[in-house]
C-alpha positions, 0 to 999 in steps of 0.5 A, a space after each residue: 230245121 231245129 234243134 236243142 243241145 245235150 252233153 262225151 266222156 272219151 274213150 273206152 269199150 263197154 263190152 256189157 249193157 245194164 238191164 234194158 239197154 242193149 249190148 253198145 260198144 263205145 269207140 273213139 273218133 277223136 280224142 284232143 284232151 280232157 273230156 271235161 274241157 272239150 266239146 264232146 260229139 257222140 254218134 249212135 248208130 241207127 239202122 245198121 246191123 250187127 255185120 254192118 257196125 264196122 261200117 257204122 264206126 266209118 260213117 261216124 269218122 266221116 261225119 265228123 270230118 264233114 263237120 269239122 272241115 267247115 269253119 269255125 269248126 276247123 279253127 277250133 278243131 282242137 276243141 272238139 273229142 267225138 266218140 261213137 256208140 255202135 248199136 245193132 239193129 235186127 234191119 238195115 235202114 229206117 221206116 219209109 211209110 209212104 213207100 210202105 216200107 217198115 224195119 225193125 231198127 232200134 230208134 224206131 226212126 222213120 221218114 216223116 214228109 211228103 218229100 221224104 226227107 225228114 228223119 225223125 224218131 220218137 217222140 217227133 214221129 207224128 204216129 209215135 210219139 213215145 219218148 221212150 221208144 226214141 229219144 228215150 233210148 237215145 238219152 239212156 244211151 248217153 247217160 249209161 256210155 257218155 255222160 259228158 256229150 255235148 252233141 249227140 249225132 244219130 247216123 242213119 244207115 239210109 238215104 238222104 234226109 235229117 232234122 233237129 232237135 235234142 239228137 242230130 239226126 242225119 243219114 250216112 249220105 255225104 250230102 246229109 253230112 255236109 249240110 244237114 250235120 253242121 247246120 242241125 249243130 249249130 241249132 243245138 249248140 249255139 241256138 242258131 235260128 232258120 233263116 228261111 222264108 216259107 211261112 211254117 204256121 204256127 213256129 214260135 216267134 222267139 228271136 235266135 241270135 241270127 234272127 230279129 224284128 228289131 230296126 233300130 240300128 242301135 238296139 240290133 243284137 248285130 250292130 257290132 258287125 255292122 258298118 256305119 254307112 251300112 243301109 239299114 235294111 239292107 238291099 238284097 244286092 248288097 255284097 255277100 259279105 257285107 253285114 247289115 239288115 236282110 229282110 225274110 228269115 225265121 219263116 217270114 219274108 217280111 219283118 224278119 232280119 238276118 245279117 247276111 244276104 247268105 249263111 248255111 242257116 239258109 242255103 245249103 253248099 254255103 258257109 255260116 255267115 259272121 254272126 253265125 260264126 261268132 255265136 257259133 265260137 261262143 258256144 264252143 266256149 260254153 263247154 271249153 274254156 281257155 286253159 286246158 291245165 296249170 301249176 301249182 295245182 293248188 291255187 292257196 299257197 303257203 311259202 314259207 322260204 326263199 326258194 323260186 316259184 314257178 307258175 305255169 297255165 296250159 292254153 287250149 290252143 285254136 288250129 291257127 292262131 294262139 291265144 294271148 296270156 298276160 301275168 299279173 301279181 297284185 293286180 298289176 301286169 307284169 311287163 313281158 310276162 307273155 309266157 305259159 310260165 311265170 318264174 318268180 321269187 318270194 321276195 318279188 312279192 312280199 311278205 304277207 298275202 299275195 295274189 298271181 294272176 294269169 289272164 288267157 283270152 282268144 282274140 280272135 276276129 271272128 267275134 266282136 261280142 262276147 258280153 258274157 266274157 267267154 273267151 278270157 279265162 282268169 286265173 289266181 293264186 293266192 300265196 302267203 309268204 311267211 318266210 323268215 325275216 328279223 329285224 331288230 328295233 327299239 335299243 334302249 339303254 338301261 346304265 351299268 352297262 346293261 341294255 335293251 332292243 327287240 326282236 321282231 319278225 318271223 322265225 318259225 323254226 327260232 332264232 338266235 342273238 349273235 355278237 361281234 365286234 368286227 363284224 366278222 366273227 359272231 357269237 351266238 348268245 342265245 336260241 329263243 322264239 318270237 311270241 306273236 311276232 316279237 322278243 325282247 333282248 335285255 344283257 345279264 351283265 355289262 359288257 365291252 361298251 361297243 359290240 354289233 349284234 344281229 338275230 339268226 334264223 334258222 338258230 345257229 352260230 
């Protein structure tokens, strides 16, 4: 069975509906952050009514709970929101049209196969075929209550049955929700092929992450899973976790490969297989990235004194392992600088432009190819330091007692030339302000051949 992908905002009660939308309530399943950095799931009810709806929100923490029980969803569980939007339909249960049952539901979702088993809604209903009259509502529903959601998951108040497509369609059975749920998931969100047998004439003979023609050990999609001494195609005998070349999927038994023996886009009652799994993570990290949040909040950062600066990242952290953060200023690894927060102050980095840099990135080792670089997450500050500082430069004497230097640097607020002739007790002798960087000092009279002078910033004694 196939199935696309679409967008879940979390968590609120719309106690109204616009024009042509029915009256929807919108309750939380489970909320483990920002919608914007998680996947968002959505359940809509289909075939349950108005007194039923209680039951409904049930039905939607169950299923979510069969599908994040399975791996890799239960590693990356923290991943995951889910909400469930709660329509009521005028009849319990959807269409058997072999059995010459027909409801009044609001999908206008009915059984489809000979074996009853296919749930389908419009436009996927060989007999209606109107979006509008299924999908259509569907995606009005998401637009108006959940715009966000990633998987939109259509809980059927019937018995055992389910198919793919842009919705998840699935019947409240726990059978359904064990296999059904998570192997339509993993079509939509990660594009996952069927790796089944049975000749289906005319399915497009495109390739899925899962399936291939290809032979050639090199050119594999797989072949970072795959071990050296591996045969390729591999014999059906191969142990189960061994990754390699079995023949038959994509609705071939021949000239079709899948990389393991057994995966639950094959068989049910069995988990996803390496590949699976990987692809699967990938997709989770098309809709969440890495950090959750950081600080400074602004990432152009002017400092214009010597007071410390803190930066902080937020990491989205997996159920078990943690995710890896090395900081970085300039473009070079700061040695021990592992942390969420970096301490630093301006003259760690310098006057003038500087880059801070954190790296976060999940090395876990259930992925081995991630060419598009999703499991790491870059990000930098750009700080202009400007504060102040003085030098003084160019002495030149001019005779009679009178001389020269200049002052250079950065004062935003002035400076002030101050004397001495014990370096202990100083006398301001004038307040100025640098014009582009720079002033020049010249004495109005002689003075006591020998003195020390320095500039002051802010002006002062």
């Amino acid at each position: 069975m196939k199935a696309p992908a679409l967008r879940v905002a979390a968590w609120l009660v719309c106690a109204g509906a616009p024009a042509g939308l029915p009256a929807a309530t919108l309750h939380g399943v489970l909320s483990n952050g920002p919608p914007a950095n998680r996947v968002n799931v959505t359940f809509l009810a289909e075939g349950y009514t108005s007194n039923q709806l209680a039951l409904f929100r049930a039905d939607a923490t169950n299923a979510l709970e069969h599908l994040l029980a399975r791996q890799p969803f239960l590693e990356y569980r923290p991943y995951f929101n889910a909400q469930a939007i709660a329509v009521a339909s005028t009849q319990a249960g959807v269409d058997h049209p072999l059995n010459s049952i027909n409801k009044n539901t609001y999908f206008n979702a009915a059984f489809i196969d000979a074996a009853d088993t296919i749930i389908a809604i419009p436009p996927h209903v060989p007999w209606d075929t109107n979006y509008s009259r299924g999908q259509g509502k569907v995606d009005a529903l998401l637009q108006t209550h959940a715009p966000a959601t990633a998987l939109a998951v259509l809980l059927v108040n019937d018995s055992y049955g389910g198919s793919g497509g842009a919705t998840v369609v699935s019947s409240r059975q726990d059978f359904s929700l064990e296999n059904i749920v998570p192997h339509e998931t993993a079509h939509t969100l990660a594009g996952l092929g069927d790796e089944y047998e049975t000749p289906y004439p005319g399915y497009p003979d495109v390739e899925e992450p899962n399936t291939t023609r290809e032979t050639n050990r090199h050119l594999i999609k797989w072949r970072a899973w795959i071990e050296p001494d591996t045969p390729l195609p591999t014999p059906p005998d191969t142990p189960g976790d061994v990754v390699g070349l079995f023949e038959g999927a994509h609705y071939h038994s021949t000239g079709w490969y899948r990389p393991q023996f057994d995966c639950l886009m094959r068989s049910l009652y069995v988990p996803f297989c390496k590949v699976c799994t990987e692809t699967l993570i990938l997709s989770f990290y098309r809709h969440a990235r890495p950090v959750d949040a950081f600080s400074p909040a602004s990432t152009n950062l002017l400092v214009t004194n010597t007071s410390p600066l803190t930066f902080a990242v937020t990491p989205l952290r997996p159920a078990t392992h943690a995710l890896r953060i090395q900081w970085l200023t300039n473009g070079t690894p700061v040695a021990g600088a592992t942390n969420e927060t970096l301490p630093l102050s301006p003259a760690d980095l310098g006057r003038g432009t500087n880059h801070v840099s954190a790296v976060v990135r999940d090395d876990t080792p259930w992925v081995r190819n991630d060419p598009s670089n999703r499991l790491s997450q870059t990000l930098t500050w750009t700080v202009r330091v400007e504060t102040p500082a003085l030098a003084l430069a160019a002495p030149r004497w001019l005779g009679a007692g009178r001389f020269t230097f200049v002052v250079t640097g950065a004062a935003p607020a002035g400076f002030s030339i101050l004397a001495a002739t014990n370096t202990s007790n100083w006398t301001a002798l004038t307040t100025n302000t640098l014009v582009n960087g720079q002033f020049r000092y010249t004495n109005t009279a002689a003075t006591q051949p020998w003195r020390f002078f320095r500039a002051r910033t802010p002006p002062g004694p």
